[in-house]
C-alpha positions as CSV (number, residue, x, y, z in Angstrom):
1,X,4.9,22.1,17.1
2,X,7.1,21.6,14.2
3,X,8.2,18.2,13.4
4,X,11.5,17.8,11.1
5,X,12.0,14.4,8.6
6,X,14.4,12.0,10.4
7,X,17.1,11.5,7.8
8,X,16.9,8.2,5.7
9,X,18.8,5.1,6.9
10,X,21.1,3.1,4.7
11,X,18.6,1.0,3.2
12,X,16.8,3.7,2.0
13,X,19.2,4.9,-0.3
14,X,20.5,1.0,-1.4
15,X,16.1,0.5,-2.6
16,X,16.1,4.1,-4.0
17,X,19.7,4.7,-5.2
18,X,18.9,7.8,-7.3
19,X,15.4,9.0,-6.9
20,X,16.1,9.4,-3.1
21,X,15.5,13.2,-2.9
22,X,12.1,12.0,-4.2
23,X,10.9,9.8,-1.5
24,X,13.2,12.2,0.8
25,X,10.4,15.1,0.0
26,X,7.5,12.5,0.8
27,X,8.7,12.0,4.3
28,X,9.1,15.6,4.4
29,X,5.3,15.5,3.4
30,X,4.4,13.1,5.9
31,X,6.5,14.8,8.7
32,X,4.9,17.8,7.7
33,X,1.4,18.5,6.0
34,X,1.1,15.2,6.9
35,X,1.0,15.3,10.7
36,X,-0.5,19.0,10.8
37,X,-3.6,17.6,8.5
38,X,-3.9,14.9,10.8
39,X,-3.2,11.9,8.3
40,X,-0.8,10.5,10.3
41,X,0.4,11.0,14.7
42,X,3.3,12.8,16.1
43,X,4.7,10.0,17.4
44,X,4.9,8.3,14.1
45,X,7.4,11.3,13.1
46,X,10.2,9.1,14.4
47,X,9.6,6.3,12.8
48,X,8.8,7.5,9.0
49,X,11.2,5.4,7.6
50,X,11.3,2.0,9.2
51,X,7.4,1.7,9.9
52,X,6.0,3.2,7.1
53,X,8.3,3.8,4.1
54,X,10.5,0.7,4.0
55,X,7.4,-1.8,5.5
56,X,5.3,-0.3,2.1
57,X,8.3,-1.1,-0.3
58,X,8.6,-4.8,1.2
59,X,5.3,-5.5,-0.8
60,X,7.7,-4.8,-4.3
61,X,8.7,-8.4,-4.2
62,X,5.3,-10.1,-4.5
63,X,3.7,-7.8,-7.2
64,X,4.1,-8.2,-10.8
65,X,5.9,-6.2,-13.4
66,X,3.6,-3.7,-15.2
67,X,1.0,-3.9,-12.8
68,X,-1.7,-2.1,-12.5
69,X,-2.4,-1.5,-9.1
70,X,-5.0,0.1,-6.1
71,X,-3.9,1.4,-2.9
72,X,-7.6,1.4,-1.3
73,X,-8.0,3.6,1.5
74,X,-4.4,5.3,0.6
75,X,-4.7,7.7,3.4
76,X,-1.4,9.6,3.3
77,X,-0.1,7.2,0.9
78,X,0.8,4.0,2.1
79,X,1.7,1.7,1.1
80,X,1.2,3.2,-3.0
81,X,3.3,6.2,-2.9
82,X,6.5,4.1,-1.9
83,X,5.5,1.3,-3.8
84,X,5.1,3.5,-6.5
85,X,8.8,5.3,-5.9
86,X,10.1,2.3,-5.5
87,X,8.6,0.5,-8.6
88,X,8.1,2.8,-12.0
89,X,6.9,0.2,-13.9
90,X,3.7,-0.3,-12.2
91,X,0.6,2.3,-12.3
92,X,-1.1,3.0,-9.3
93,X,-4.3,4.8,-8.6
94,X,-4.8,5.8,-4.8
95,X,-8.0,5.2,-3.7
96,X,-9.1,7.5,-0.6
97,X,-13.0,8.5,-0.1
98,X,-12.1,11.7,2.3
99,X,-11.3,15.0,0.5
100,X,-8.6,16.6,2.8
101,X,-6.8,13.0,2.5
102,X,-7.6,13.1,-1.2
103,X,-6.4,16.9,-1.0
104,X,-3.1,15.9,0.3
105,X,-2.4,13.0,-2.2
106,X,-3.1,15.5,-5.3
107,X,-0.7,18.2,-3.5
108,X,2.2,15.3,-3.2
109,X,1.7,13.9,-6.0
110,X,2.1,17.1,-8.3
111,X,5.6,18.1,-6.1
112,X,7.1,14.4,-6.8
113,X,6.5,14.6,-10.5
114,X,4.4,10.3,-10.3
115,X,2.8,10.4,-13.5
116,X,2.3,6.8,-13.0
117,X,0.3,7.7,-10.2
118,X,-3.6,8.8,-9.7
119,X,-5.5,10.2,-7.3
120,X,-9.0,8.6,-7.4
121,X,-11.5,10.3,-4.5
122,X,-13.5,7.1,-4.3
123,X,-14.8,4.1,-2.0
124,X,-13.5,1.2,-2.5
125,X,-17.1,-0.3,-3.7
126,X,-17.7,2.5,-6.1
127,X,-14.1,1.4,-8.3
128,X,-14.3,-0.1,-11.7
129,X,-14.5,-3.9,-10.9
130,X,-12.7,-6.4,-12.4
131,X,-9.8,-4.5,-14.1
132,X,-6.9,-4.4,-11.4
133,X,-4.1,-6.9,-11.2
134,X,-3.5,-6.2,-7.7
135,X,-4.8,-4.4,-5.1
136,X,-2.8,-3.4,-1.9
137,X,-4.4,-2.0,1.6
138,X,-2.7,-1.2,4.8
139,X,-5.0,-0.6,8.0
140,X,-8.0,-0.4,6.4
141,X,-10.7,-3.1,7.7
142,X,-10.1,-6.5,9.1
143,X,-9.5,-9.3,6.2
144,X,-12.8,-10.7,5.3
145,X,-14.5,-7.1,5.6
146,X,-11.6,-6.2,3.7
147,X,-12.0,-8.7,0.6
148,X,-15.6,-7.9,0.2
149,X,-14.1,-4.7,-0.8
150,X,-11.9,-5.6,-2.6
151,X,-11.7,-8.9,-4.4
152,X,-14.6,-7.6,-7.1
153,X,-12.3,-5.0,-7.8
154,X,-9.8,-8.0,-9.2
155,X,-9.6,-9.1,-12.9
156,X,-9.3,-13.5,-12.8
157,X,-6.1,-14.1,-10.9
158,X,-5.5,-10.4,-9.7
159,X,-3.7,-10.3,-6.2
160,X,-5.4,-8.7,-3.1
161,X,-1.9,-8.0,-1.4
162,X,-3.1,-7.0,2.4
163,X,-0.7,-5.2,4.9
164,X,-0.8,-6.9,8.7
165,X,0.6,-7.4,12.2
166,X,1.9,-10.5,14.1
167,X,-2.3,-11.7,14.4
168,X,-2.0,-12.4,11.0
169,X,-2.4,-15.9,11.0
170,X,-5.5,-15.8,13.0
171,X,-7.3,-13.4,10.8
172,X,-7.0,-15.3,7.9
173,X,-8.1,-18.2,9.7
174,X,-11.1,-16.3,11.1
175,X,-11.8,-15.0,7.4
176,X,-11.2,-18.3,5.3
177,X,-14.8,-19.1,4.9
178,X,-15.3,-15.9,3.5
179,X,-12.5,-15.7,1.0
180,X,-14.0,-19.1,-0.5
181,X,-17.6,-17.4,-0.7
182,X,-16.3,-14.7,-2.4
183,X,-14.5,-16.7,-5.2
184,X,-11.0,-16.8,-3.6
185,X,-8.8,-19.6,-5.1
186,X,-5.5,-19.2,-2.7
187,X,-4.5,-17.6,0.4
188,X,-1.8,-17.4,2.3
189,X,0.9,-15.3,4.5
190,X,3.6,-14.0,3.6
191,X,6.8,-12.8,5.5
192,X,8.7,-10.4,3.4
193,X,11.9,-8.8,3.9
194,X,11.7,-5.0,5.4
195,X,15.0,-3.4,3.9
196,X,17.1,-2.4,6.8
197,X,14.9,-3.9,9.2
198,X,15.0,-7.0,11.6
199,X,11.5,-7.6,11.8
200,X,9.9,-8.9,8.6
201,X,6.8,-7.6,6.8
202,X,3.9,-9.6,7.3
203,X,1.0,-9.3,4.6
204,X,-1.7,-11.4,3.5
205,X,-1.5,-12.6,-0.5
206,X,-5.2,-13.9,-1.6
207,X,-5.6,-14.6,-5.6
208,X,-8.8,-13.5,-7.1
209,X,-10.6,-16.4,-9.1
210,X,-8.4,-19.1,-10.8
211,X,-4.5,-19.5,-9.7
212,X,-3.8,-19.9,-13.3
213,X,-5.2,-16.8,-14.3
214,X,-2.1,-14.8,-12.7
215,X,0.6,-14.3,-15.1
């Protein structure tokens, strides 16, 4: 069965003014390749947009200009590709272990023009450590699995920016005595605002090392 885009709401076009074709061919992608590969479900089609797109570019507001950032366990791209659309000034590598996913990235990435964007066909553990500013992860592993991925990968001060649901709260609270093994200096939810949406984006911000490290 073939599964068409849904067309982009208002918001969309008020975050990417201009270089809406752009992100208009990525959810094309992910209707698409995207759903026949098996990166993302049918019933997700519908909801492109609000769920996937729009939720990703919330996390623009808490990461710093010129950052140099790591979507680990990309997947089909979220949240780095819209982050990435969304943001030029940063440069993002997406970080995805399995080839066909890997694959896919390469094949989007060449049709939207990103050179700020990389494809890296990696684990998470096997990344250069210490040299990101912030690291971003949607779905991939529950919080303190998630930073023993992750926080090594984080110069002093680097942000592990973390994706969630309504639980939030009590996974951090659940992972807290982890975060301060593994060098954590803050931690804390956030509630962003989705563009367009009524329910906010809910993430997780935990600072790598010393808080006055971050620029």
């Amino acid at each position: 069965m073939k599964h068409h885009a849904p067309p982009a709401p208002d918001a969309a076009r008020e975050v990417f003014g201009a270089d809406l074709s752009r992100v208009e061919r990525y959810v094309a992608w992910l209707a698409g390749p995207g759903v026949t590969r098996g990166l993302l479900g049918p019933r997700e089609v519908p909801r492109l947009w609000d769920r996937h797109v729009l939720n990703s570019v919330a996390l623009a507001a808490v990461v710093p200009a010129g950052a140099l950032v790591l979507d680990v366990g990309s997947g089909a791209g979220l949240p780095g590709i819209p982050l990435a659309l969304a943001r030029p000034d940063l440069h993002v590598t997406l970080v995805e272990p399995l080839l066909r996913r890997a694959t896919f990235l390469d094949e989007v990435c060449a049709d939207l023009d990103l050179p700020q964007v990389d494809v890296l066909r990696a684990r998470a553990e096997d990344c250069p450590r210490h040299e990101a500013d912030v690291v971003v992860a949607r779905a991939v592993a529950p919080l303190d699995r998630l930073a023993r991925l992750t926080l090594p990968l984080l110069r002093d001060g680097g942000l592990l920016l973390a994706l969630k649901g309504r639980s939030v709260q009590s996974e951090v609270d659940a992972a807290a005595h982890m975060l301060a093994r593994l060098g954590a200096s803050q931690w804390r939810v956030v509630e962003l605002s989705t563009p367009g949406g009524d329910e906010p984006t809910r993430a997780v911000v935990v600072v790598a090392g010393s808080a006055e490290a971050q620029r």
